[in-house]
C-alpha positions in Angstrom: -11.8 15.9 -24.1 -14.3 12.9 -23.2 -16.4 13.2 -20.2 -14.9 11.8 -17.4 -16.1 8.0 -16.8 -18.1 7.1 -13.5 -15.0 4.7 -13.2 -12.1 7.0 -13.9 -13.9 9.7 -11.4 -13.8 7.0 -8.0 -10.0 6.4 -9.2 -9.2 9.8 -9.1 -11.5 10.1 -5.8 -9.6 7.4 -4.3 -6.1 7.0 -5.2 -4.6 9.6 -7.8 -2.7 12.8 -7.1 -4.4 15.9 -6.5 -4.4 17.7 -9.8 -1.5 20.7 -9.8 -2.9 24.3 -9.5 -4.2 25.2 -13.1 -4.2 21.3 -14.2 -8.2 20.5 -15.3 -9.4 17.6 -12.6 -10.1 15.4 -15.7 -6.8 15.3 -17.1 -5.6 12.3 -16.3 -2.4 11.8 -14.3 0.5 10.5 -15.0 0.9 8.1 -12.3 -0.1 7.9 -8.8 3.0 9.9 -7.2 2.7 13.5 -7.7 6.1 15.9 -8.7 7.0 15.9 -5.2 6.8 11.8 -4.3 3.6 12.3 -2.6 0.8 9.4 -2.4 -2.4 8.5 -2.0 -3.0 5.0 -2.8 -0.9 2.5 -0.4 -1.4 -1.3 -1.7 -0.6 -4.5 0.0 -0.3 -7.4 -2.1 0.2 -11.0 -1.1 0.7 -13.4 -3.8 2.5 -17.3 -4.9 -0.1 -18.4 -3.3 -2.8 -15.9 -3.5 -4.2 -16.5 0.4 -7.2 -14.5 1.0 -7.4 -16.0 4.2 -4.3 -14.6 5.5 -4.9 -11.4 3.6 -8.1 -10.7 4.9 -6.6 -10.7 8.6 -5.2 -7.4 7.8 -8.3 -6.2 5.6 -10.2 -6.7 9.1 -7.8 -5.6 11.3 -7.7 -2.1 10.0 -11.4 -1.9 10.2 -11.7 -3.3 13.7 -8.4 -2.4 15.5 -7.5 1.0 13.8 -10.8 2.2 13.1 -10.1 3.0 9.2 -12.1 2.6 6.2 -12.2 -0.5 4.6 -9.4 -0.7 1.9 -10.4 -1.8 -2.0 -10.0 -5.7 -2.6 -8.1 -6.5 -5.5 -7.1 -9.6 -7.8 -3.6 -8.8 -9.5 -4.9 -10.5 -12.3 -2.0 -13.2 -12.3 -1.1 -15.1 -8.7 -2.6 -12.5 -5.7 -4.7 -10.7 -4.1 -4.1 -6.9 -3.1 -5.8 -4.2 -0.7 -5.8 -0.6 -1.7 -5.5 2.0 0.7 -6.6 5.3 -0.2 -5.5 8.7 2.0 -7.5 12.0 1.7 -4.3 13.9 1.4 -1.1 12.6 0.2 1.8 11.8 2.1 5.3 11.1 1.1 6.2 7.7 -0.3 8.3 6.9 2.4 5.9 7.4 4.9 3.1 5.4 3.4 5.8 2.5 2.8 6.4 2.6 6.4 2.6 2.4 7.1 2.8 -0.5 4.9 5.5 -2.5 6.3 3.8 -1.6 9.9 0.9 -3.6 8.8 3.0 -6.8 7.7 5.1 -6.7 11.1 1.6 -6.2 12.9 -0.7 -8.6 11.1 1.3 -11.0 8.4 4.7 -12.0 10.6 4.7 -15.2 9.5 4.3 -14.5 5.8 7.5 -15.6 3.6 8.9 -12.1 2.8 8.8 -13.2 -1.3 5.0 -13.8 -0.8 4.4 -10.0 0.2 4.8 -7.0 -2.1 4.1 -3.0 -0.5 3.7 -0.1 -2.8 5.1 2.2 -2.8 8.4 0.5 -3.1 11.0 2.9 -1.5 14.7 2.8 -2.9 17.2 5.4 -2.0 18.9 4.4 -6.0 15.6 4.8 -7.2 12.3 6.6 -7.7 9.5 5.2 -5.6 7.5 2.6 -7.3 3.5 2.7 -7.6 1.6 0.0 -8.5 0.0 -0.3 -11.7 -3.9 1.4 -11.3 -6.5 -1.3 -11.9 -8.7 -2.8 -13.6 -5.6 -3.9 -16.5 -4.7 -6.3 -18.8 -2.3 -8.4 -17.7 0.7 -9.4 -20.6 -1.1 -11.7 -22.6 -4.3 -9.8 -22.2 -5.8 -13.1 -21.3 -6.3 -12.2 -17.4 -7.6 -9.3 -16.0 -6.2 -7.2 -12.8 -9.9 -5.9 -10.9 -11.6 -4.9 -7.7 -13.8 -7.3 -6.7 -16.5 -7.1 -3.7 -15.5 -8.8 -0.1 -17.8 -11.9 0.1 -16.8 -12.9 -3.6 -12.9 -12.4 -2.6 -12.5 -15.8 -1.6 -14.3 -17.4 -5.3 -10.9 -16.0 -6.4 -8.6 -17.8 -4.7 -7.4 -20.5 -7.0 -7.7 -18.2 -10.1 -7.0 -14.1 -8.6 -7.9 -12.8 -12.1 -11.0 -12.3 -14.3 -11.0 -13.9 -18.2 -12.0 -10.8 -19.7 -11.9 -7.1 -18.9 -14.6 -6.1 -16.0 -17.4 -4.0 -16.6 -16.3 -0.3 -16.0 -19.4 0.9 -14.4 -19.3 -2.7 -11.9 -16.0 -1.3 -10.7 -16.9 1.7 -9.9 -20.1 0.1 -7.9 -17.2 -1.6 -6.2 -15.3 1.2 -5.3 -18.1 3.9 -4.5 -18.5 2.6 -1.0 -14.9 3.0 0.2 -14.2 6.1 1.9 -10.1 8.1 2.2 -8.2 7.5 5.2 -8.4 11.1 7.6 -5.2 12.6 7.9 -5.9 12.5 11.9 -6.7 8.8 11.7 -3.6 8.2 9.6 -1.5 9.5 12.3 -3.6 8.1 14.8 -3.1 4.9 12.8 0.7 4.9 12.8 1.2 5.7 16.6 -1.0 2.8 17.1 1.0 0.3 15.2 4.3 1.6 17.1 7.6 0.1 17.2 6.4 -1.5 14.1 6.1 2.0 12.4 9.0 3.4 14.0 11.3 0.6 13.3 9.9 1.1 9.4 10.6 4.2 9.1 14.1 4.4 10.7 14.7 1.9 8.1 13.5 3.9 5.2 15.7 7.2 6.5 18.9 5.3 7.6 19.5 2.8 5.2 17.0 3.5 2.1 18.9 2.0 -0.3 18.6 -1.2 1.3 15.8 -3.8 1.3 12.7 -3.6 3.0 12.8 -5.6 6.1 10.1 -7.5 4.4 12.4 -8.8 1.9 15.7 -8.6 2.9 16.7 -11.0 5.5 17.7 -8.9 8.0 16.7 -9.5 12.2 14.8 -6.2 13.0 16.0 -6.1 16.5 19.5 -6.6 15.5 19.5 -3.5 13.2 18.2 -1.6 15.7 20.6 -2.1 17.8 23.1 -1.0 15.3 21.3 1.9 14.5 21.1 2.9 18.5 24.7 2.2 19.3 26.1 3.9 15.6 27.2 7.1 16.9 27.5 8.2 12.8 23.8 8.3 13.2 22.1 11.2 13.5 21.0 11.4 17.5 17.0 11.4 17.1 17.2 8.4 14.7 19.0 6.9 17.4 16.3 7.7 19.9 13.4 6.4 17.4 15.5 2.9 17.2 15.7 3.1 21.0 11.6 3.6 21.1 11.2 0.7 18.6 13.3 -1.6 21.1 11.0 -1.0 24.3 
C-alpha cells in the first residue's frame, strides 16, 4: 500500500472517521460518516453568490465569540465558498447539523435560505449526506474545489475555484495549522448558541423528514409553538421548544 501522503494524513487528522478496531489508519475511508452516522467534519457553505464577506462573519465569530478553532476555508470549486469544521471526536449527524443550523440562525439570518448549504444534510427518508472531501475536480475537470489560506479568501470571490488541481503538499500547509474542536468546547459551544441550537435540534428529532429551517419556509417560532402545545409530542421535546421560546 502507498505511504500515506502529507495531504491525505491532515484529512484524516481533521475530518475522517476514526478508523474501526483492526482497520489500518491508512486505509482510506469510505466517506466521512462512520457505520454508525457519526462525524467529524461539519461544513458551511454559502454560494450563488459566493460572499466571503458575509461568510467570514461566521469564520470570525466562532474564533472570537465561541472560543473555537478556526475552521478550514474552502472554494467549492464552482459558485461558493465553504468553512470546514473539524471535531476531535465524532458526534452524530444530527447533532452536528443542528450545530450547523445554530450558526446560520446566529450569524447569517439574513441569508436567502437557497444561498446556504449545511453538511451533514439530515433527512429522516434518507442517509445523512457528507460533503464531497476537498481538493476535487469539479464535472468538467476544468475547476478545482481547494482550501485556500484566509487573507487570499477574498482574491476568490468572483471566481471560488482554482484552474488546475492545487499542489497537494500547499494544502496540507493550509490545513496543518487548524486544530479539532474539544468535545467540552463543542458542548460548551452549543449551550452558547441556545435557542438557536435547541430550536435545531427539536427540528431534527420531531420532524426529520422535513426541511431544514434553513430551506424550508417555515416561521421558527410558529413551529415551536406547535411543537409545545402538540400533546402527541413526546413531553421533554415539548420542554426543549418551550426553552427555545424564552
Amino acid at each position: 500500500m502507498p505511504a500515506m501522503t502529507r495531504l491525505t494524513s491532515e484529512l484524516h487528522r481533521l475530518y475522517m472517521p476514526h478508523p474501526a478496531t483492526g482497520q489500518p489508519a491508512d486505509e482510506p475511508a469510505p466517506g466521512l460518516i462512520d457505520a454508525q452516522g457519526r462525524v467529524r467534519a461539519m461544513v458551511l457553505e454559502l454560494s450563488r453568490p459566493a460572499d466571503w464577506g458575509a461568510l467570514s462573519a461566521v469564520w470570525q465569530g466562532v474564533q472570537a465569540d465561541l472560543a473555537l478553532p478556526a475552521p478550514a476555508i474552502a472554494v467549492s470549486g464552482t459558485d461558493g465558498f465553504q468553512l470546514w469544521f473539524s471535531l476531535a471526536q465524532p458526534v452524530p449527524a444530527a447533532q452536528a447539523w443542528a450545530f450547523m443550523e445554530a450558526l446560520r440562525a446566529r450569524y447569517l439570518p439574513d441569508i436567502r435560505p437557497e444561498r446556504l448549504r449545511l453538511l451533514p444534510q439530515v433527512d429522516g427518508s434518507h442517509p445523512a449526506q457528507h460533503a464531497r472531501l476537498i481538493p476535487a475536480p469539479q464535472a468538467d475537470e476544468d475547476h478545482w474545489s481547494a482550501f485556500v489560506a484566509p487573507d487570499l479568501a477574498p482574491v476568490f470571490a468572483d471566481t471560488p475555484w482554482l484552474d488546475i488541481p492545487p499542489g497537494r503538499d500547499g494544502q496540507a500547509d493550509v490545513l496543518a495549522p487548524l486544530r479539532s474542536i474539544q468535545p467540552a468546547d463543542f458542548q460548551q459551544a452549543l449551550a452558547q448558541l441556545e435557542p438557536a441550537a435547541a430550536q435545531a435540534a427539536v427540528v431534527t428529532t420531531v420532524a426529520p423528514s422535513a426541511p431544514s429551517l434553513s430551506g424550508s419556509g417555515t416561521d421558527p417560532r410558529r413551529f415551536l409553538l406547535d411543537v409545545m402545545n402538540d400533546e402527541t409530542v413526546a413531553l421533554a421535546l415539548r420542554i426543549e421548544a418551550a426553552k427555545a421560546l424564552l
